[in-house]
C-alpha positions as a Markdown table, in Angstrom:
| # | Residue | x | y | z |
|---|---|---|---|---|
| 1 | Unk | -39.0 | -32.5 | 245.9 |
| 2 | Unk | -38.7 | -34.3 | 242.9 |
| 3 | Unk | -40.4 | -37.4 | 241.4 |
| 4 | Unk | -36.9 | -39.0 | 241.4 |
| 5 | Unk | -36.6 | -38.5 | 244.8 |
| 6 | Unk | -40.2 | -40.6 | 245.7 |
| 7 | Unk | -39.2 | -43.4 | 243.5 |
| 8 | Unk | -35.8 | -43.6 | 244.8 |
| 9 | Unk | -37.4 | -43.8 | 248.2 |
| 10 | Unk | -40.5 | -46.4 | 246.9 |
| 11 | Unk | -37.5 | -48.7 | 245.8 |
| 12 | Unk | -35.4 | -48.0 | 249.2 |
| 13 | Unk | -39.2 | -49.0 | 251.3 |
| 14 | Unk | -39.6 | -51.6 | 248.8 |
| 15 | Unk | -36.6 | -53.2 | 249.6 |
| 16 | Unk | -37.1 | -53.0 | 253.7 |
| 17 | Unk | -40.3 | -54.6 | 252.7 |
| 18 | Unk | -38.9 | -58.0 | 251.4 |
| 19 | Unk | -36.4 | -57.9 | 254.4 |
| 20 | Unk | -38.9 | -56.7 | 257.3 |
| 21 | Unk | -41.8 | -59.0 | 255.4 |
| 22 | Unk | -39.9 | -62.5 | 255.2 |
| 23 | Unk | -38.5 | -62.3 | 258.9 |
| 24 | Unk | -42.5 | -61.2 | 259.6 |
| 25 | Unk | -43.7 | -64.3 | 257.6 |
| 26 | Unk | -42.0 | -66.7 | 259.8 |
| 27 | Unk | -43.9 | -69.3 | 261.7 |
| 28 | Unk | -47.3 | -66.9 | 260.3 |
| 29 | Unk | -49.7 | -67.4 | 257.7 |
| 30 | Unk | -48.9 | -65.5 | 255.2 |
| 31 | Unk | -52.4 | -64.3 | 254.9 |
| 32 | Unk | -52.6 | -63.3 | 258.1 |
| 33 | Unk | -49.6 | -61.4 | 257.6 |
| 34 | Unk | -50.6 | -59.8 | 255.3 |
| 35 | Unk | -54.0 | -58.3 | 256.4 |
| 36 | Unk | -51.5 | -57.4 | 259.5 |
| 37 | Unk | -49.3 | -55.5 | 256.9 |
| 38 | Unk | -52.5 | -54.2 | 255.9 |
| 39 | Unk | -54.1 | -52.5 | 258.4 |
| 40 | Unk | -50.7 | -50.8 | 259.5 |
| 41 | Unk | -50.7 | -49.3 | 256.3 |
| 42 | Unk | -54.4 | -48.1 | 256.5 |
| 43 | Unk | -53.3 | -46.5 | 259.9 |
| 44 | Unk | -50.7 | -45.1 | 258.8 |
| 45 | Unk | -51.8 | -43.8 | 255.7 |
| 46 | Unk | -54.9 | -42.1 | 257.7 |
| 47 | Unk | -52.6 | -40.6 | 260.5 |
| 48 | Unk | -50.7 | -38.8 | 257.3 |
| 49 | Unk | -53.8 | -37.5 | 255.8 |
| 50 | Unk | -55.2 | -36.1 | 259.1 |
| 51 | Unk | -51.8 | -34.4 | 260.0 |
| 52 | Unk | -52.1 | -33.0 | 256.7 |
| 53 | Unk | -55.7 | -31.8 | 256.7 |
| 54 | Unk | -56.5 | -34.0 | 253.3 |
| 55 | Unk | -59.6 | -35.4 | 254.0 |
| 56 | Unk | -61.7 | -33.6 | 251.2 |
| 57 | Unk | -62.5 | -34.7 | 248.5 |
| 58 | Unk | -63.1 | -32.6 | 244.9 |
| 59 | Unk | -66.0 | -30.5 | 245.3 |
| 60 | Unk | -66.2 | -31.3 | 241.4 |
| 61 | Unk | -65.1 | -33.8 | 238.8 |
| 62 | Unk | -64.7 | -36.8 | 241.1 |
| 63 | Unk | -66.6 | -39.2 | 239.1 |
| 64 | Unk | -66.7 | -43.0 | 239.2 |
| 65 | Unk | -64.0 | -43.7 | 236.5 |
| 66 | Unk | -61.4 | -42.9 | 239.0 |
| 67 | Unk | -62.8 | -44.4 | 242.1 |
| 68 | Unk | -63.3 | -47.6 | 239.5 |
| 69 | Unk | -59.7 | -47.3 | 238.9 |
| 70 | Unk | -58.4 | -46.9 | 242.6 |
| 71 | Unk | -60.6 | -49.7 | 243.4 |
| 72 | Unk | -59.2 | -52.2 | 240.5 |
| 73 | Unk | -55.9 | -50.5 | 242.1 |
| 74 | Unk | -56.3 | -51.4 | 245.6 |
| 75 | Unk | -57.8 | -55.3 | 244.4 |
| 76 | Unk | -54.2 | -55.5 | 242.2 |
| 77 | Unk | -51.9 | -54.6 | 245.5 |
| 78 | Unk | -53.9 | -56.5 | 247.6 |
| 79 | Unk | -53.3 | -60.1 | 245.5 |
| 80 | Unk | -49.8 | -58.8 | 244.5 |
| 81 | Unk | -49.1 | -58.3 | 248.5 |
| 82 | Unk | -51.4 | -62.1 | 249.0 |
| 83 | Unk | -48.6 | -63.7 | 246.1 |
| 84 | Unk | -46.1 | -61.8 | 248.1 |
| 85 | Unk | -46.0 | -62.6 | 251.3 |
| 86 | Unk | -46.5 | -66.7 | 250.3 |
| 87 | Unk | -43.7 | -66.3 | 247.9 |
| 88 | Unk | -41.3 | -65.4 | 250.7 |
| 89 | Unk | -42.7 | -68.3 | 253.1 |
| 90 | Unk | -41.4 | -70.6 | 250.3 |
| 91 | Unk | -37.9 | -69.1 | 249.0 |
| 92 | Unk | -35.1 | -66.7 | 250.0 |
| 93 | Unk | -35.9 | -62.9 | 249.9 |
| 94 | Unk | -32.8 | -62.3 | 247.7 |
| 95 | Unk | -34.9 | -64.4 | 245.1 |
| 96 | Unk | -38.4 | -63.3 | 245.5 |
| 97 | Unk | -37.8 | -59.6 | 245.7 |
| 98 | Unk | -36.3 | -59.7 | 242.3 |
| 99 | Unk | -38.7 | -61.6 | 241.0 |
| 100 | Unk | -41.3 | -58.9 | 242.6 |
| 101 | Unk | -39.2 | -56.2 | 240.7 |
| 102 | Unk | -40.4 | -57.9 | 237.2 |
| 103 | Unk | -43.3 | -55.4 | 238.2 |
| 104 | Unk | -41.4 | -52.6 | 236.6 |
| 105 | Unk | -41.1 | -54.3 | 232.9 |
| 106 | Unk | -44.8 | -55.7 | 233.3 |
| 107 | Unk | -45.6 | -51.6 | 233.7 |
| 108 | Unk | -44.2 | -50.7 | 230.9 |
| 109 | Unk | -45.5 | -53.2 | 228.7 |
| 110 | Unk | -49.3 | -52.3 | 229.9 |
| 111 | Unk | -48.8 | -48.5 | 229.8 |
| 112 | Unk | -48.2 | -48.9 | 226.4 |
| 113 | Unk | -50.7 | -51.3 | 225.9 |
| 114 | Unk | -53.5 | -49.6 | 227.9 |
| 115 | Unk | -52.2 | -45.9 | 228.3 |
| 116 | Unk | -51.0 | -45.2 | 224.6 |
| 117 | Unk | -47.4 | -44.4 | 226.1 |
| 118 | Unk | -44.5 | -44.8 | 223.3 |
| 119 | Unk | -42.4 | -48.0 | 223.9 |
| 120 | Unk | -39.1 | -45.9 | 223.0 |
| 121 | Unk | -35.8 | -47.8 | 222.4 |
| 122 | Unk | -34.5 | -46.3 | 225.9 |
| 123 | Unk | -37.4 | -48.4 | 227.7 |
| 124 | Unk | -37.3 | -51.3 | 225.4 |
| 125 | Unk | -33.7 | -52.0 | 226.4 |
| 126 | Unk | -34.3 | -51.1 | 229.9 |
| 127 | Unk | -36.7 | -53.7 | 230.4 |
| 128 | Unk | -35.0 | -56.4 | 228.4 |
| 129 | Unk | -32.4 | -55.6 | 231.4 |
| 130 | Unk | -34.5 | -55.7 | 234.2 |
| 131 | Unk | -35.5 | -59.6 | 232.5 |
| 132 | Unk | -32.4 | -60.5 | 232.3 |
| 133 | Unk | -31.2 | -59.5 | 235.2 |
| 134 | Unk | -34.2 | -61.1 | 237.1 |
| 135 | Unk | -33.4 | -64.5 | 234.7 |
| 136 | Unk | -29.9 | -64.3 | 236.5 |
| 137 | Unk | -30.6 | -63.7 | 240.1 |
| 138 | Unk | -33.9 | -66.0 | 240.6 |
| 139 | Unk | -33.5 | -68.7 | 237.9 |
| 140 | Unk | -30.5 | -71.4 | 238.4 |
């Protein structure tokens, strides 16, 4: 399958997220939900590796530069889940999810900061989108 077809379906799971997650946040700490969001996902994520057989790890060039990086990684989604879950306590889900999709244009911005990527016309104009159409939806 393609690449397309995994970020089509992130997006789709994304969206069932902000649904599921603010009718999960009611009447709960959103903490609390949270680390409940959590450890489903560290089930489920663990019941897909041993179905698969993907427990090993490289026998060579697994250094600490990219456990450092999945680690900065994992500290990233877990405040960005934390800001979350207390944003949808405190507004609608059709104004925090949008809000949460500013993610894509802060992406871009880094990789080309950080990663050397080429800010092309195609992506600068894409993002400018995404803000505006985040400046529309969540901003009166």
């Amino acid at each position: 399958m393609s690449w397309q077809f995994f970020a089509l379906s992130s997006a789709f799971f994304a969206g069932l997220t902000a649904i599921f997650g603010k009718l999960g946040v009611e009447g709960l700490n959103s903490n609390l939900a949270t680390l409940i969001r959590t450890v489903v996902i560290f089930i489920l994520t663990a019941a897909i590796v041993t179905l698969r057989g993907e427990w090993q790890l490289p026998t060579q060039g697994l250094g600490t530069r990219p456990i450092t990086f999945l680690i900065l990684s994992g500290i990233a989604t877990g405040f960005s889940w934390l800001f979350y879950y207390r944003a949808l306590q405190l507004a609608p889900a059709s104004l925090v999810a949008p809000i949460d999709k500013l993610s894509v244009a802060f992406a871009i911005l880094l990789a080309v900061i950080f990663l050397g990527e080429t800010l092309t016309l195609k992506l600068a104009i894409g993002a400018t989108f995404i803000l505006i159409g985040v400046m529309i939806l969540a901003w009166p």
